[in-house]
N, CA, C and O atoms as CSV, one atom per row, in Angstrom:
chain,resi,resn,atom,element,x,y,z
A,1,UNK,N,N,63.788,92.337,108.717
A,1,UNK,CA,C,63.027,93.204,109.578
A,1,UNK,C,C,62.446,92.431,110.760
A,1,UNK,O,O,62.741,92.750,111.912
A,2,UNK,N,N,61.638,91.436,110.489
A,2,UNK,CA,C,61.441,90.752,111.835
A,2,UNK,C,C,62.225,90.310,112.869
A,2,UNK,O,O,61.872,90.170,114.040
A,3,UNK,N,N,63.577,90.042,112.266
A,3,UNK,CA,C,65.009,89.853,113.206
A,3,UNK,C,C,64.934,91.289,113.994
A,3,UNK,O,O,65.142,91.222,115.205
A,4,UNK,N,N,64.712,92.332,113.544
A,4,UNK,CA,C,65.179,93.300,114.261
A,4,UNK,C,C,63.907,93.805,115.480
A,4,UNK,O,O,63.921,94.608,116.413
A,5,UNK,N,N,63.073,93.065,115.024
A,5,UNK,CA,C,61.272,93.248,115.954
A,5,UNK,C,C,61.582,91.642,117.028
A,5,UNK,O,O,61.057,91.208,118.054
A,6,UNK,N,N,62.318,91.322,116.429
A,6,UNK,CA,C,62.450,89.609,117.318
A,6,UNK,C,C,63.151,89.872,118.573
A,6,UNK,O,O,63.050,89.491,119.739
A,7,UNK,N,N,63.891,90.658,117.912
A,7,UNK,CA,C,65.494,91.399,119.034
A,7,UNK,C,C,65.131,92.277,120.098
A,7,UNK,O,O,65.599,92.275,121.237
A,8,UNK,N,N,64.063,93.193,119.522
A,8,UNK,CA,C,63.668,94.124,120.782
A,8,UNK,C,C,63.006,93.583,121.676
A,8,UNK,O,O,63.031,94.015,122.829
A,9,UNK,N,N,62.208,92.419,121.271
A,9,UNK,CA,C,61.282,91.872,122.102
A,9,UNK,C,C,61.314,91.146,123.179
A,9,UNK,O,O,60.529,91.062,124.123
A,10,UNK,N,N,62.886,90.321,122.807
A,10,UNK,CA,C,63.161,89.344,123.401
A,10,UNK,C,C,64.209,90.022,124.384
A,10,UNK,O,O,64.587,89.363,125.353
A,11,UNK,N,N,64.711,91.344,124.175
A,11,UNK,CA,C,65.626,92.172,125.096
A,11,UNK,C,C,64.644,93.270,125.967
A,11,UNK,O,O,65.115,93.771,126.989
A,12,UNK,N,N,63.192,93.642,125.502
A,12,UNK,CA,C,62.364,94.426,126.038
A,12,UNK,C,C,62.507,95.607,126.068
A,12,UNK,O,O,61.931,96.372,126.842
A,13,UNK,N,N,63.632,96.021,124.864
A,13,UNK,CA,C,63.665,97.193,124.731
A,13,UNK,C,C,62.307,97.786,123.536
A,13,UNK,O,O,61.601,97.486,122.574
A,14,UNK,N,N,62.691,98.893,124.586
A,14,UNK,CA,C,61.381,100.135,123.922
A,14,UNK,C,C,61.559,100.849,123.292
A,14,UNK,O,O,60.552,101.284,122.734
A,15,UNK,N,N,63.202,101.638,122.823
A,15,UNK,CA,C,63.664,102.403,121.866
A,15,UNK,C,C,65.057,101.971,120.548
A,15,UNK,O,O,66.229,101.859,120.908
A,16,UNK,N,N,64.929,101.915,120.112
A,16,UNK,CA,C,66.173,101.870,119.559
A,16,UNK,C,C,66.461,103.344,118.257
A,16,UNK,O,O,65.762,103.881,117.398
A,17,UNK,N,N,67.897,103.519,118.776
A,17,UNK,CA,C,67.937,104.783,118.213
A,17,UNK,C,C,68.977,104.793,116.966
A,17,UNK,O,O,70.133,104.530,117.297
A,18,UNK,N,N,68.799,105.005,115.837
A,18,UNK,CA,C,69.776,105.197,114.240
A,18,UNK,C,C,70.376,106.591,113.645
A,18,UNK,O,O,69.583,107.502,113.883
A,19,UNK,N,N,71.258,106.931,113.111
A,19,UNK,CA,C,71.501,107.655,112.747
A,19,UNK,C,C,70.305,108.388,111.496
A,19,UNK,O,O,69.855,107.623,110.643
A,20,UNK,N,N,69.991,109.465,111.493
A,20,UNK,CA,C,69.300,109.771,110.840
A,20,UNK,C,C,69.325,110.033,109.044
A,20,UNK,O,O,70.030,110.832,108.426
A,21,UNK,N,N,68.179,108.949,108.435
A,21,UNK,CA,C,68.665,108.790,107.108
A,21,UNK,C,C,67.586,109.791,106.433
A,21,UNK,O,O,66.503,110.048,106.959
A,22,UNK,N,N,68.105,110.411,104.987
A,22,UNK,CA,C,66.957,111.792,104.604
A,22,UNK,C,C,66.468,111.093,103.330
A,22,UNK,O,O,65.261,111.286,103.179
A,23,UNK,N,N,66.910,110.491,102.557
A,23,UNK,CA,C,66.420,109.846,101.272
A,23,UNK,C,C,66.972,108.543,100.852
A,23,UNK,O,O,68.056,108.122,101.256
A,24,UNK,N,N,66.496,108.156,100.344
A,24,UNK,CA,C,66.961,106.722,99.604
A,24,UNK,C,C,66.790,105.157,100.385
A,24,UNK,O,O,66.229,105.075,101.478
A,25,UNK,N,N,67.345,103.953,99.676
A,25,UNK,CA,C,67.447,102.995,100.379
A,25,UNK,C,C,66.983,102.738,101.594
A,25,UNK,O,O,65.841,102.317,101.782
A,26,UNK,N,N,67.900,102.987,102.605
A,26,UNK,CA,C,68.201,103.401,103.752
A,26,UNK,C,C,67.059,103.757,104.546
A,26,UNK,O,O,66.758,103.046,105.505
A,27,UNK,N,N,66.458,104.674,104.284
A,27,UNK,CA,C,65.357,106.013,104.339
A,27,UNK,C,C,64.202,105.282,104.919
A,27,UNK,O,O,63.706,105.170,106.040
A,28,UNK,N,N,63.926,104.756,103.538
A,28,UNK,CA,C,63.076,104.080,103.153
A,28,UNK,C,C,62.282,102.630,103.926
A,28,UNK,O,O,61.127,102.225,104.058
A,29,UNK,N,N,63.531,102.214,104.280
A,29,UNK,CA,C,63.881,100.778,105.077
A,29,UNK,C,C,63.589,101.309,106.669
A,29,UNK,O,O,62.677,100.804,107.325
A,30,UNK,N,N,64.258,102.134,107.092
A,30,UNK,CA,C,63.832,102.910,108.435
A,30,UNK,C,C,62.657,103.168,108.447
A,30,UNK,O,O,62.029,102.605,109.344
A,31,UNK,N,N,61.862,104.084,107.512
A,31,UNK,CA,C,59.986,104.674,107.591
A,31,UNK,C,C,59.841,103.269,107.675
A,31,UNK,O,O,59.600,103.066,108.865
A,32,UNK,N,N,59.857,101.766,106.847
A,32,UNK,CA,C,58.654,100.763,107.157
A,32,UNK,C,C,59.341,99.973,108.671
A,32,UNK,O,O,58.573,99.569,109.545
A,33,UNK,N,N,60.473,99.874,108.769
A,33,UNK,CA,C,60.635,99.617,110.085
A,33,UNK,C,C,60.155,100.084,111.568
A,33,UNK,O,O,60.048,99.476,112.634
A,34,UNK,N,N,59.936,101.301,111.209
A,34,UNK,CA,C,59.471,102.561,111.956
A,34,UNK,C,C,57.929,102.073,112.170
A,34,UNK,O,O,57.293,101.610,113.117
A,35,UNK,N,N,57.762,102.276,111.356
A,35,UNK,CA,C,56.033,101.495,111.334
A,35,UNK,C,C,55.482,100.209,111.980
A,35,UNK,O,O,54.457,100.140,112.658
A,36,UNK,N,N,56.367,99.144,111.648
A,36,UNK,CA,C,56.518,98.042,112.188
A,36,UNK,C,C,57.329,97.327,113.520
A,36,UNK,O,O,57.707,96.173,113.718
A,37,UNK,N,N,57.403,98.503,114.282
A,37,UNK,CA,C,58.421,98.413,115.389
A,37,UNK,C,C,57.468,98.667,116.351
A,37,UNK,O,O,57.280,97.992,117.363
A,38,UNK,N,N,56.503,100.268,115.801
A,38,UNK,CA,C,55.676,100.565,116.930
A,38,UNK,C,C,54.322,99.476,117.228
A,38,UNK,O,O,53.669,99.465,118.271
A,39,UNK,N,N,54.138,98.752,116.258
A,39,UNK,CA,C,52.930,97.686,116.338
A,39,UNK,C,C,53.613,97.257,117.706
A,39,UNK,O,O,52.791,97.288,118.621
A,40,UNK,N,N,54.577,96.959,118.009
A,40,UNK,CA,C,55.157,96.226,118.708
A,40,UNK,C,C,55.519,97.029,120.461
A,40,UNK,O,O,56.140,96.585,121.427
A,41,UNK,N,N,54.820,98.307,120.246
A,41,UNK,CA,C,55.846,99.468,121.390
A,41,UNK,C,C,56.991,99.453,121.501
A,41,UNK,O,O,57.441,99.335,122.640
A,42,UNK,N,N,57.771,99.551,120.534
A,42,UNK,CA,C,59.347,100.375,120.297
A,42,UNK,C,C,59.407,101.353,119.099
A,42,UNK,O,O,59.408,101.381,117.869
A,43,UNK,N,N,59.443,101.908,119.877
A,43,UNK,CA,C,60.213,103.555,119.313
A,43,UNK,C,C,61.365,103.446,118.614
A,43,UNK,O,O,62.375,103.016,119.170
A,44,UNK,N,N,61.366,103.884,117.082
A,44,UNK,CA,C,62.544,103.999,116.461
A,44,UNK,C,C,62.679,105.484,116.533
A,44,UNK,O,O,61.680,106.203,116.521
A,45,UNK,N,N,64.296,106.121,116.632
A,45,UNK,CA,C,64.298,107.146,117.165
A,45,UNK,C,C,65.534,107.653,116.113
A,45,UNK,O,O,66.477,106.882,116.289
A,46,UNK,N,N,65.781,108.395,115.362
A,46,UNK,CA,C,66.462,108.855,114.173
A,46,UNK,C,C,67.316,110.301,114.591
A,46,UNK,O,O,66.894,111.457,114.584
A,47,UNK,N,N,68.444,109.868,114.893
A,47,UNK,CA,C,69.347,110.895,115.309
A,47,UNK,C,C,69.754,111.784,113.976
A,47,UNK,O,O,69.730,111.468,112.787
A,48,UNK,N,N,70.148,113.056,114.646
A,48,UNK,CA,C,70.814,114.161,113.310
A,48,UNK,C,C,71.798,114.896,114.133
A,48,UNK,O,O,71.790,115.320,115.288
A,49,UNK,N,N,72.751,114.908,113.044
A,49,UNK,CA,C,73.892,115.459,114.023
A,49,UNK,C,C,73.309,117.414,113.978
A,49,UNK,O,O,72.253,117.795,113.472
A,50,UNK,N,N,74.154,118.147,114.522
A,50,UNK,CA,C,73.884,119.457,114.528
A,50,UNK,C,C,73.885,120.230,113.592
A,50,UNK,O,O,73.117,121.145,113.296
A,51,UNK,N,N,75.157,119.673,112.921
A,51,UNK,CA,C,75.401,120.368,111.155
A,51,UNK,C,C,74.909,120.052,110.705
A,51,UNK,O,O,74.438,120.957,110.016
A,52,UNK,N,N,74.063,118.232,110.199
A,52,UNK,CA,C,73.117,118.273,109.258
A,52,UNK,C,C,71.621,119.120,109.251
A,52,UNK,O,O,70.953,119.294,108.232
A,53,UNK,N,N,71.333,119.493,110.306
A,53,UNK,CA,C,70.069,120.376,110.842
A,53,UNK,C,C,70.302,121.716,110.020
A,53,UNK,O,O,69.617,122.430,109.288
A,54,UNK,N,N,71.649,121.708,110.514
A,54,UNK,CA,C,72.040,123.698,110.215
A,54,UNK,C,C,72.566,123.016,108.582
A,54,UNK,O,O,72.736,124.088,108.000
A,55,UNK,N,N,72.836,122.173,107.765
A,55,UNK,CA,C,73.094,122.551,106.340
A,55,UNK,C,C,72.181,122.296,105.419
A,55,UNK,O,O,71.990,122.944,104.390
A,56,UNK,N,N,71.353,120.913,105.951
A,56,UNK,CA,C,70.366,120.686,105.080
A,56,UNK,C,C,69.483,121.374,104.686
A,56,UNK,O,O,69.152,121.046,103.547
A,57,UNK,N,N,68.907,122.219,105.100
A,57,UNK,CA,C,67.667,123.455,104.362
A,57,UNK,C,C,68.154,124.086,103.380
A,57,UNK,O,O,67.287,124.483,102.601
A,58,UNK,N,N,69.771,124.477,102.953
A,58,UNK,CA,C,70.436,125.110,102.152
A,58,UNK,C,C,70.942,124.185,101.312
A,58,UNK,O,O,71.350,124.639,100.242
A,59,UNK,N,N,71.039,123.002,101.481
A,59,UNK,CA,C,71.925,122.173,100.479
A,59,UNK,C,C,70.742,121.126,99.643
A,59,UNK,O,O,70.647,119.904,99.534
A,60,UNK,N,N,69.823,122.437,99.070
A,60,UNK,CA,C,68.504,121.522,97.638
A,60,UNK,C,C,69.494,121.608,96.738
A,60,UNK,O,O,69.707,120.502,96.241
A,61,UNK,N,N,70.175,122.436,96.325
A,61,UNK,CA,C,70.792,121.920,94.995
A,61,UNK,C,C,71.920,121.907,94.236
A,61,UNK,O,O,72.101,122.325,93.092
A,62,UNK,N,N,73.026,121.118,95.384
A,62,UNK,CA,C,74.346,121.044,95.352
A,62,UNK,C,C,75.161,121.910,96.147
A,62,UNK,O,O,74.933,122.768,97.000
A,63,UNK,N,N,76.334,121.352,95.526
A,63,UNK,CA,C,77.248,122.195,96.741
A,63,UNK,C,C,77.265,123.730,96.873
A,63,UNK,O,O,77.291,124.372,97.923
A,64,UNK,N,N,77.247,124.167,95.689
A,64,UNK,CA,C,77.486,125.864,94.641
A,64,UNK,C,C,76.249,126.459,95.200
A,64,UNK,O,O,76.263,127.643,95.539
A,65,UNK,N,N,75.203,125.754,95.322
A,65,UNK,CA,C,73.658,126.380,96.195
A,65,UNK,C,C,73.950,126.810,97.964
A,65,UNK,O,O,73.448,127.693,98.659
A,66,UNK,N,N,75.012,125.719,98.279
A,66,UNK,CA,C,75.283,125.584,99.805
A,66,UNK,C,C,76.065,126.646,100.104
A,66,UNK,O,O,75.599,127.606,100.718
A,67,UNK,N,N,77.279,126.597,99.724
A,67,UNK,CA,C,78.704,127.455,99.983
A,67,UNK,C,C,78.138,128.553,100.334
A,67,UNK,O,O,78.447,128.815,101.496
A,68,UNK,N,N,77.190,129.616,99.701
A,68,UNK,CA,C,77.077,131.042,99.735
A,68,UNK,C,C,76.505,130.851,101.496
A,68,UNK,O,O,77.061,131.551,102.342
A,69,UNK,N,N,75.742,130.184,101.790
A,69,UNK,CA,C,75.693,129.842,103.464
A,69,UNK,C,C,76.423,129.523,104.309
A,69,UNK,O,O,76.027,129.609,105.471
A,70,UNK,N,N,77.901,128.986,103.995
A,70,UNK,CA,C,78.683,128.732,104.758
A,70,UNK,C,C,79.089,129.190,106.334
A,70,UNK,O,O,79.079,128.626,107.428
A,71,UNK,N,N,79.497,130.699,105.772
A,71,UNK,CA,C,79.896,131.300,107.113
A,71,UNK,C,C,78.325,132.038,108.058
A,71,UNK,O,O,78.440,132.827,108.995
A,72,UNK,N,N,77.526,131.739,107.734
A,72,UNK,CA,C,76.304,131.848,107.992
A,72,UNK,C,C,76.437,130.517,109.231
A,72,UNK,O,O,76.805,130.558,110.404
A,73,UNK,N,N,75.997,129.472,108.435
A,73,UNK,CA,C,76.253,128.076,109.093
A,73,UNK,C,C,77.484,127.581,110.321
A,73,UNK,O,O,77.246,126.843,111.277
A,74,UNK,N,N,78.577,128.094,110.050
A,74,UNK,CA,C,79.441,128.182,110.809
A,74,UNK,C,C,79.101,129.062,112.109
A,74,UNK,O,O,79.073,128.555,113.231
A,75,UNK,N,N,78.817,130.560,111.844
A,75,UNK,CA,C,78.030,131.074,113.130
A,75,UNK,C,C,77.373,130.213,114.038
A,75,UNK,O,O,77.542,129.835,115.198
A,76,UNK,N,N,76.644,130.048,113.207
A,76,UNK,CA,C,75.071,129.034,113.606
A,76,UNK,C,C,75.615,128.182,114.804
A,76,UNK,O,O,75.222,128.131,115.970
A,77,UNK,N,N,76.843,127.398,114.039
A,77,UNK,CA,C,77.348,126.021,115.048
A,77,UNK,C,C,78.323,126.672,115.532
A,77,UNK,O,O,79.087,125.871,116.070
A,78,UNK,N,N,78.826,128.119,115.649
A,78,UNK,CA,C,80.005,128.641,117.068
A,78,UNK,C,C,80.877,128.196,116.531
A,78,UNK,O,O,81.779,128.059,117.358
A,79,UNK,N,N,81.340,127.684,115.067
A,79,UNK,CA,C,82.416,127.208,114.769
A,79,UNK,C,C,83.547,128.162,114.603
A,79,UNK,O,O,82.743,129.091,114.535
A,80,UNK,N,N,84.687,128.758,114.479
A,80,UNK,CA,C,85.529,129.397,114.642
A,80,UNK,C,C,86.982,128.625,113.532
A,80,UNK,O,O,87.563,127.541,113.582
A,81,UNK,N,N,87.114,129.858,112.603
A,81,UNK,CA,C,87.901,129.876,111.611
A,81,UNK,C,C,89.976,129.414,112.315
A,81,UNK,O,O,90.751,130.112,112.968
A,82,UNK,N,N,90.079,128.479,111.942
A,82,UNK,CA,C,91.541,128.540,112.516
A,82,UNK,C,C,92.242,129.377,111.489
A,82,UNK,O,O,92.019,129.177,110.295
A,83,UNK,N,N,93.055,130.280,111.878
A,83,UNK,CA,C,94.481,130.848,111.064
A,83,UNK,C,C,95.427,129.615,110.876
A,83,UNK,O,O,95.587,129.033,111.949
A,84,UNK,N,N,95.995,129.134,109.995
A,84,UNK,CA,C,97.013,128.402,109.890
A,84,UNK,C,C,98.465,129.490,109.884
A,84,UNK,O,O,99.595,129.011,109.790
């Protein structure tokens, strides 16, 4: 972690931006980095793609919980069914 507070400092960057993590490991390691970045004025900034926005509220408890939202979700993102 300090490698990564050493790095911004010495480049003067003010943001650095990650893919956005929701639980675990990962998660976890980002919130105390997050914390320890701004002591410093850099902004950690946690990207989400569009579909995880539009699936995650529906997907608490597995896939079989999700599916019945599907074509719901698909609306949502303008996605459009190909005919094969």
């Amino acid at each position: 972690m300090e490698n990564v507070i050493q790095w911004a400092k010495d480049r003067g960057v003010k943001e650095i931006a990650t893919a956005y993590a929701a639980v675990g490991p990962v998660a976890d390691v980002l919130s105390e980095i997050e914390v320890r970045l701004a002591e410093h004025d850099v902004r950690l900034i946690q990207l989400r793609r569009s579909y995880d926005e539009a699936c995650w509220p529906h997907a608490t408890r597995g896939y079989f919980k999700l599916r019945q939202h599907i074509p719901g979700i698909l609306r949502q993102l303008r996605v459009r069914a190909q005919v094969a």
